[in-house]
Every structure is written in C-alpha cells, then in structure tokens.
Rosetta silent file (secondary structure, phi, psi, omega in degrees, C-alpha in Angstrom):
SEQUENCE: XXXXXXXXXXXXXXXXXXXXXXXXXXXXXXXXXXXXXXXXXXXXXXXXXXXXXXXXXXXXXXXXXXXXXXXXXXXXXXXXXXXXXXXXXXXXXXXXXXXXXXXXXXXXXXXXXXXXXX
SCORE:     score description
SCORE:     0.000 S_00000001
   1 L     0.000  -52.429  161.634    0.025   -7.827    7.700 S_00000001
   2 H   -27.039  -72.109 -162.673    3.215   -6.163    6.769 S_00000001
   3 H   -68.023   -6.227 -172.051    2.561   -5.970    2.908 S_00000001
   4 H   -91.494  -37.435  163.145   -1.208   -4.562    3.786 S_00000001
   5 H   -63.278  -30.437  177.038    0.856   -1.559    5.596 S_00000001
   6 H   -83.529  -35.593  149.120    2.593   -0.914    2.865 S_00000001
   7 H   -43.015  -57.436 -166.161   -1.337   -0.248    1.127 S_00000001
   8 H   -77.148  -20.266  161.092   -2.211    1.599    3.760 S_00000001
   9 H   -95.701  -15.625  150.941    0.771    3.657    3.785 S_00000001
  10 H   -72.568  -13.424  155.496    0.357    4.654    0.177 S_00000001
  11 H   -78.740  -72.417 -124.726   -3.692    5.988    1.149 S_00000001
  12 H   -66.708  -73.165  169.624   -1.597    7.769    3.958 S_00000001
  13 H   -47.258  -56.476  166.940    0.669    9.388    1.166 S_00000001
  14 H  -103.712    8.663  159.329   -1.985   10.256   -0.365 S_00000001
  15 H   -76.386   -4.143 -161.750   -4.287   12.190    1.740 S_00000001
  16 L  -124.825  115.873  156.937   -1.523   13.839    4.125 S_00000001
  17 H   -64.166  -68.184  -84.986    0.594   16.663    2.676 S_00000001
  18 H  -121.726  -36.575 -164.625    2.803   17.309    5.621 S_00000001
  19 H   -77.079  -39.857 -157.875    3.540   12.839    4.840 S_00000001
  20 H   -76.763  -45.055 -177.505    3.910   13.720    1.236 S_00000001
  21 H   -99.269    4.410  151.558    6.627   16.549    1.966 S_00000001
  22 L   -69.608  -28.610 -150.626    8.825   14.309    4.422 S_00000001
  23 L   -87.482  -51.949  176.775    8.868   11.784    1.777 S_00000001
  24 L   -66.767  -12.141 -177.701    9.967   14.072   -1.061 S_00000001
  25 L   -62.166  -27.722  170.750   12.752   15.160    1.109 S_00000001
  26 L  -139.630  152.735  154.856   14.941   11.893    0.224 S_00000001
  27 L  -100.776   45.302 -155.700   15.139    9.357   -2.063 S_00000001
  28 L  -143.234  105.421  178.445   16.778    6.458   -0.558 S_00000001
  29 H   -57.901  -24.726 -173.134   14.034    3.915    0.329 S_00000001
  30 H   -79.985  -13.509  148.996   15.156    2.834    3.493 S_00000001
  31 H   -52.901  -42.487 -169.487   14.436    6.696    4.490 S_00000001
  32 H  -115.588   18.313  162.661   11.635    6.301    3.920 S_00000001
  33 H   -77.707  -27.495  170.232   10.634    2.915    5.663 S_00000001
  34 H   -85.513  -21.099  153.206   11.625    5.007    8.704 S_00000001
  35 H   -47.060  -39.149  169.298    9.377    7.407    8.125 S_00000001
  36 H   -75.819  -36.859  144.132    6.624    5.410    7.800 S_00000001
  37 H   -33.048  -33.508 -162.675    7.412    3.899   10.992 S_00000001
  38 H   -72.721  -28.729 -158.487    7.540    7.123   12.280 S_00000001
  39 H  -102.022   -3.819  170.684    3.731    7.479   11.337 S_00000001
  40 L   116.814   -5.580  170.013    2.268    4.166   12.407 S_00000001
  41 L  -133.703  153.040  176.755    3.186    1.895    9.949 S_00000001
  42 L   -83.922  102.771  158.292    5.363   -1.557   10.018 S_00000001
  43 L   179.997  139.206  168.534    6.762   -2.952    7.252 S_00000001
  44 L   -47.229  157.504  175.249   10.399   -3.454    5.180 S_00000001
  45 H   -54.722  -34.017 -178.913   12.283   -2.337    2.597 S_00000001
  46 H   -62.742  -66.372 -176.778   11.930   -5.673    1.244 S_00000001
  47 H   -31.767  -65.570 -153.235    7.862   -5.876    1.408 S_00000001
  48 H   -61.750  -40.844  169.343    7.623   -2.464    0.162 S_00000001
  49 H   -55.696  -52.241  151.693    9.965   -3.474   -2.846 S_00000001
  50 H   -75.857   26.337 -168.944    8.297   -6.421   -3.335 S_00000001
  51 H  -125.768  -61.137  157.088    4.667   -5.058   -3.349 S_00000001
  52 H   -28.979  -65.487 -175.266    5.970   -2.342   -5.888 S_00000001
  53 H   -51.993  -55.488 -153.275    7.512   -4.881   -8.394 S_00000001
  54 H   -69.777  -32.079 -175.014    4.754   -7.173   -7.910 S_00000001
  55 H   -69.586  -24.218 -171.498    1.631   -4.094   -8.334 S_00000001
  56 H   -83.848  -25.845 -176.139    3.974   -2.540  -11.571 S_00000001
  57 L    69.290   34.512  172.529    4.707   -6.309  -12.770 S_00000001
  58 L  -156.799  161.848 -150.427    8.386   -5.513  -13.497 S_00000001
  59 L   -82.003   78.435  147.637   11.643   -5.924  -11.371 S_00000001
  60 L   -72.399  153.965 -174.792   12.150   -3.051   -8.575 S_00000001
  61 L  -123.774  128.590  124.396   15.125   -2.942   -6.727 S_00000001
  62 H    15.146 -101.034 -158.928   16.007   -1.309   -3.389 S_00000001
  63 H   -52.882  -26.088  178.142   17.869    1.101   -4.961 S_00000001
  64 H  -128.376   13.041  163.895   15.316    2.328   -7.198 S_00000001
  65 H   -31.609  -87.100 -136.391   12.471    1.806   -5.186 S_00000001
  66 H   -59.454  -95.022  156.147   11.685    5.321   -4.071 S_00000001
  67 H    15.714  -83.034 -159.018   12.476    6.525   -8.258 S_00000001
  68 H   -81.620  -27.833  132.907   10.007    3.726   -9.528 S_00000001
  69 H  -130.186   60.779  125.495    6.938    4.960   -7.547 S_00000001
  70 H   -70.777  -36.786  155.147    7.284    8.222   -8.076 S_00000001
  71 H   -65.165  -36.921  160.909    6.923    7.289  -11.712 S_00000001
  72 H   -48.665  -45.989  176.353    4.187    5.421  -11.160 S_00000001
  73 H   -49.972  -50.568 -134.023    2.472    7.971   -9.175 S_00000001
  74 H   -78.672  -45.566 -154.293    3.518   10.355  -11.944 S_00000001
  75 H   -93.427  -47.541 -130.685    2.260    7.704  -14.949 S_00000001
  76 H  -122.076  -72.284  -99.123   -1.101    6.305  -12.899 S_00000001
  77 L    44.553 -179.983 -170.308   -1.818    9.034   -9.940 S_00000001
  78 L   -80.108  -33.240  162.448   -1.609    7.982   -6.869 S_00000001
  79 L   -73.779  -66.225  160.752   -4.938    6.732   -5.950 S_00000001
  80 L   -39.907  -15.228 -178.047   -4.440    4.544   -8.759 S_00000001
  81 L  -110.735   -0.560 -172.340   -1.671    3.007   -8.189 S_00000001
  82 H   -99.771  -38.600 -173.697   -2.997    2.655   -4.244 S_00000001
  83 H   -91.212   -9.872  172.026   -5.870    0.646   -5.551 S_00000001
  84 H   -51.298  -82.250 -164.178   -3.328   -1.432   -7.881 S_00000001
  85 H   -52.113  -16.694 -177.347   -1.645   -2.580   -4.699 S_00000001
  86 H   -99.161  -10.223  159.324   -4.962   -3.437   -2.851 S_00000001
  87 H   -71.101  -20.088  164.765   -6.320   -5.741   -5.641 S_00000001
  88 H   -85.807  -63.868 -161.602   -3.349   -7.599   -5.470 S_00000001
  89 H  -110.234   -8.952  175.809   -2.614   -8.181   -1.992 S_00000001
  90 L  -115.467   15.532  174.576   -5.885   -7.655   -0.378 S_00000001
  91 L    76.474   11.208 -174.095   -7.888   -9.652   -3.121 S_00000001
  92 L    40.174   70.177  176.077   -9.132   -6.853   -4.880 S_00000001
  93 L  -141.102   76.099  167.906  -11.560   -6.008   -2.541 S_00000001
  94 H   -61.540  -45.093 -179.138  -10.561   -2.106   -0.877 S_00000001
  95 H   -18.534  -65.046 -161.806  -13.730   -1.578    0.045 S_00000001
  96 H   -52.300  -48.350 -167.922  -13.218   -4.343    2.686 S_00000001
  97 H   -59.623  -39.796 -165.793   -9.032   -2.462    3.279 S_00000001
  98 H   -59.489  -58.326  169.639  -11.055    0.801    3.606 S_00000001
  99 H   -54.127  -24.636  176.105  -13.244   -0.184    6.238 S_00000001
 100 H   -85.228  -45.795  166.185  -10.476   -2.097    8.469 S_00000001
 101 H   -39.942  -44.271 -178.441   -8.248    0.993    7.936 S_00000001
 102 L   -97.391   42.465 -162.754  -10.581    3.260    9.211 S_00000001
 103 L    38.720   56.730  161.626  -11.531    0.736   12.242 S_00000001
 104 L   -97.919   91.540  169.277  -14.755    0.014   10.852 S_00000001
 105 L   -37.101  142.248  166.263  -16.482   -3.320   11.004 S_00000001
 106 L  -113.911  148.386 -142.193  -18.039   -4.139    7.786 S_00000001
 107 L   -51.929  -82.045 -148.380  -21.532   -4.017    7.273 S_00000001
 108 L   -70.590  160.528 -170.669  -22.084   -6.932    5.217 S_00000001
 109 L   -73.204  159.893  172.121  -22.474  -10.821    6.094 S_00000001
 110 L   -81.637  160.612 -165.437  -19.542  -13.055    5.159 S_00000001
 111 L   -69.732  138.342  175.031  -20.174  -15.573    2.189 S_00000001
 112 L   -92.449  130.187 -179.898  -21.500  -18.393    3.235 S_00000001
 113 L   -83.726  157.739  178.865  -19.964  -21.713    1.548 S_00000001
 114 L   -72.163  -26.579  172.294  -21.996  -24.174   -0.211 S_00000001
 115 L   -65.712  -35.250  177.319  -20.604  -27.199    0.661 S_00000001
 116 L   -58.272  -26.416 -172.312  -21.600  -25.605    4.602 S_00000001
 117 L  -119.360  158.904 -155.547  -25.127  -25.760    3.953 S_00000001
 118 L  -143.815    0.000    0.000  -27.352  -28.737    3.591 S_00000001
C-alpha cells in the first residue's frame, strides 16, 4: 500500500498548488515525506526512493531524491511521470488507481479465469 501512496501523492502534486508550493520550499526528501504525511499520505523515504529509481530505471539515492524528480517532472511533465509510476506498481492499469483514489468502486466485472469455468 505504501508504494501506491507514493502514486497517489504524485496526482496530489499535481493537481494542488498550495501542495506544489510546500514542496518547492525544500529539497531534502525526508521534508518532504513529512509533508506528505501531513496531507494524508503514508509512505518512506525509502519507498519513495525506490519507486523513483525503479519508474526512471536508474539508481536514486536519498540524497538526490527530491533533485531527480524534479528533473523528471521537468524532462516528462508531471502527469507523465505519475502515470510511469502507476504502470509499474499498480500493473499499468490507472484507470483502476483512479477510481480507488477517488473512492469509487469500479464499474466493470473482474476477469473471470479459465481454468474457473467448466
């Protein structure tokens, strides 16, 4: 659940200015894991480092977390690089992240397996 907060806290960054302009205020990721506490979501310095590294495919650090996506945001936008991380850790299905974000059941039936039916 933790790394799906850290998705959900990058659509957070980017629809809320007021989220956007705490955030630019430091660079030192563990500032800004407590922010995002402050705002509803749970998850570590670690997650959020790995979940960077893993959506960019190259070795973030701690230290240069905050640094490495703002260049992403910078190289990608931000919505892009928000749907990076939800194909990757949510199976590359947002649709499905959108609707659980916004408490929404979704619509559709779940797959049925084949081996289930006879």
């Amino acid at each position: 659940m933790s790394i799906e907060n850290v998705v959900l806290f990058t659509r957070a960054v980017n629809d809320k200015l007021l989220l956007r302009e705490r955030l630019a205020a430091t660079d030192h990721g563990s500032e800004w894991i407590e922010i995002a506490r402050d705002v509803g979501f749970e998850f570590t310095l670690e997650e959020f480092v790995s979940t960077l590294g893993e959506t960019l495919a190259r070795a973030v650090r701690a230290d240069n977390v905050v640094q490495e996506y703002r260049s992403a945001v910078d190289t990608m936008s931000a919505g892009v690089l928000t749907r990076a991380m939800s194909k990757i850790f949510i199976g590359g299905m947002p649709r499905n992240c959108d609707a659980w974000s916004a408490g929404v059941e979704e619509q559709s039936q779940p797959p049925v397996r084949r081996d289930s039916v006879r």
